[in-house]
Structure formats: structure tokens, C-alpha cells
N, C-alpha and C positions, 0 to 999 in steps of 0.2 A: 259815510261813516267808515270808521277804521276800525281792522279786525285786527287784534292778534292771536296767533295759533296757527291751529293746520283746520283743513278742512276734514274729511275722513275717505274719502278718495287719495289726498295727498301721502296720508298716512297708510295708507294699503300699499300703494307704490311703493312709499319708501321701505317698508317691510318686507314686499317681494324683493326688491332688489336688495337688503340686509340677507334674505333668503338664501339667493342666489348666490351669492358670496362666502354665503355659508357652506352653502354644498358645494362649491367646488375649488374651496381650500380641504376641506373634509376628505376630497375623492384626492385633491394631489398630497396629502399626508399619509391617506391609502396605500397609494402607487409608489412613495417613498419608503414605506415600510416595506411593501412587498418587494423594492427592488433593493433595497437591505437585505433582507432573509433570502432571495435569490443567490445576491451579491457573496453574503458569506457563505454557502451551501455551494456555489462550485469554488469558491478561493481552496473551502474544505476539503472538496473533493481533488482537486490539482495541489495542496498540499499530502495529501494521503501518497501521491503516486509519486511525488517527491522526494517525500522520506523514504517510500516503499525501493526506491533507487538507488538512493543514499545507502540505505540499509545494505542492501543486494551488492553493489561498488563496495563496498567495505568487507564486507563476509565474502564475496567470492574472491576480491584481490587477494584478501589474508588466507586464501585456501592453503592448507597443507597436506601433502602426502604421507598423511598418518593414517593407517588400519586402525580400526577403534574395535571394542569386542560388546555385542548387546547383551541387553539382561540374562543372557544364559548362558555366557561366556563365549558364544560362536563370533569370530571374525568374521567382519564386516569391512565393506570398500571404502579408501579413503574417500571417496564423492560416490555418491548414490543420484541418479540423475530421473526422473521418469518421463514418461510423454506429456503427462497434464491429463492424464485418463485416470489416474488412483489419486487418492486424498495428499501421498507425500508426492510430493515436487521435486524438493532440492535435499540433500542430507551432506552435511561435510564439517569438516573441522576447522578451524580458524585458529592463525596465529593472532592471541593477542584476545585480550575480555572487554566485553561494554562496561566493566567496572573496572579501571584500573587497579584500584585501592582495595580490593579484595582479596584476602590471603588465600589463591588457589594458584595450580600451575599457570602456563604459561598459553595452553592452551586451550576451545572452548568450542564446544559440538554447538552444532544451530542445524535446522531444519528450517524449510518452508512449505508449507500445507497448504491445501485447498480444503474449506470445510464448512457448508451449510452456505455456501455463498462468500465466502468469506477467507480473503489471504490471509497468511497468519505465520508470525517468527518465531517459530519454538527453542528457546536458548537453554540448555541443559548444564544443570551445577559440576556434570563431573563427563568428560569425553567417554569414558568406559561405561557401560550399563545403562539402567533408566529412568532412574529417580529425580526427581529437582528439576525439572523440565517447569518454565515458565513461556506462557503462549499469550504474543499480545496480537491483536489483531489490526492490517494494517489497513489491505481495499473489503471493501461491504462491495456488497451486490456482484460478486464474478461469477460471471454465466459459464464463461469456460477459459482454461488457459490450455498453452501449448507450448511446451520446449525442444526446444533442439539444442544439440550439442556437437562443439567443431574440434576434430581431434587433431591429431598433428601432422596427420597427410594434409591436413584442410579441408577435411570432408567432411558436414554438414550431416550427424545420427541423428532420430528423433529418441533412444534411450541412453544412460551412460551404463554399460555394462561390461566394460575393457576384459580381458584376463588378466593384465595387471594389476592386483589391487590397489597399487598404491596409485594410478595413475589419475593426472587428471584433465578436464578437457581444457584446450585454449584457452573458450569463449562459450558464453552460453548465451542463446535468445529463450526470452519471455513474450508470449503475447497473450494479453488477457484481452478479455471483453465485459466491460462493465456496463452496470446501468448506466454511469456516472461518465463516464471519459468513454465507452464506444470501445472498437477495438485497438489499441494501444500497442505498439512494438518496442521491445525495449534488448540493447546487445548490453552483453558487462563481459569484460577479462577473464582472467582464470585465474589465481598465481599469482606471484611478481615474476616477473620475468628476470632473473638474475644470474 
């Protein structure tokens, strides 16, 4: 006599093994997404330190030897340099605006902070005083940084505090320590050199 169909033995096999197939395309769709949201999460992180560079090359080359005067009218150094032990970092003036097309002079105070964890480019509407200050934030998670600054002996300060005020250094190193990138070294110019 002739069957046709499955037996229910046949049918449990092949449902285990539909099973099985099932779980372990489930587990590598898993592993595909998590190594997606990896993947973008350091791209994130090594773009952050890239711009954060980009940024730094741009603002420290366009440095100027401008005295600026703060909100209480006291004179102030053209570059303000600290160790990476207080909130400000970097203080200077820059020839030249992130906005071209903006009807203001020619030049453009910036700052760089440490605060709550977090680097940060303070770009100020007006070089004199201290209203209009816009702060974007560039690395998340800095444990600590540290600056040095090289003057024109070639000697290697960890503060900028010249008696000249207009003066300003070489080269500056940055080294952060992040959750994200570890600790990080980074040198930029001064100036153009002209």
C-alpha cells in the first residue's frame, strides 16, 4: 500500500531543522546590527577628533596678535594659553569668521573649554567684551587634557603667560584622554608664518 504525506516523526525533523535555521539567521541579523551601531559609534567618535583638529589647524593658524579688552574693559593677552587644569584651554583671536558672509569685522575671538566632560569651541560675536558667545561641543567623555606651549627659543611651557601681550606661541600640543580614542596627541602651528 501507498502513502502519501509525512509521517509525524518526519514532520518534527523537518521543523527542528526550519528551527534551526531560524535561530541562526535571527543571531547573524543580531550581530549585523550590533556591529552596525559599533561601526557607526567609533566612525562618530574618529570623526569628532577630526573636526575637533580641523577646527584647532584653522583657529590657531589664523592666530593674531590682537589685545582684546573683556567685559569690564581690562586688556587681555592676544592668546591665553592654560595647562588643561581650569575649564578655559585656549583663548585667541583669529583672522577671518566661520561665517564669511556676515556683516562684522574681520576678526573673530574663539575659545576652547573643558566642561563636564566635554571639549567645547566658544565663538564670540564681537572680539572686545562678552556677549554673543556661541558654544558647540566637540569630544564627549575628556577625562583630562593637557597643553603645552613652544615659544621661540623653542622651549616647550606648560602655560602661555609671555610679558608681551601681543605675543604668541609657535606651536601648541593638546593631549586629551577620552572614553572614546584613549589618550590622543595632537601638535598645530601658531600663526602663519609670514
Amino acid at each position: 500500500m501507498k502513502r502519501n504525506g509525512f509521517t509525524l516523526i518526519e514532520m518534527l525533523i523537518a521543523l527542528g531543522i526550519f528551527g534551526m535555521i531560524t535561530a541562526a539567521g535571527v543571531a547573524l541579523l543580531t550581530l549585523t546590527v550590533r556591529t552596525q551601531e559599533t561601526s557607526a559609534r567609533l566612525l562618530d567618535e574618529v570623526g569628532a577628533v577630526r573636526r575637533t583638529g580641523a577646527l584647532l589647524t584653522a583657529d590657531l593658524g589664523q592666530a593674531a596678535p590682537r589685545i582684546r579688552r573683556d567685559g569690564e574693559g581690562r586688556r587681555r593677552p592676544a592668546f591665553e594659553g592654560g595647562d588643561g587644569g581650569g575649564a578655559l584651554l585656549i583663548a585667541l583671536v583669529r583672522r577671518g569668521w566661520d561665517d564669511e558672509e556676515a556683516a562684522h569685522g574681520s576678526l573673530q575671538r574663539v575659545e576652547y573649554r573643558l566642561r563636564e566632560g566635554r571639549l567645547e569651541r566658544w565663538s564670540f560675536a564681537a572680539v572686545d567684551g562678552e556677549a554673543g558667545a556661541v558654544a558647540v561641543p566637540l569630544i564627549e567623555g575628556v577625562r583630562r587634557a593637557r597643553l603645552r606651549y613652544r615659544d621661540r627659543q623653542g622651549l616647550w611651557r606648560a602655560r602661555w603667560d609671555p610679558t608681551d601681550a601681543a605675543s604668541l606661541p609657535i606651536a601648541v600640543e593638546l593631549v586629551t584622554d577620552s572614553a572614546g580614542q584613549g589618550v590622543l596627541r595632537q601638535l598645530f602651528l601658531v600663526g602663519s608664518r609670514r
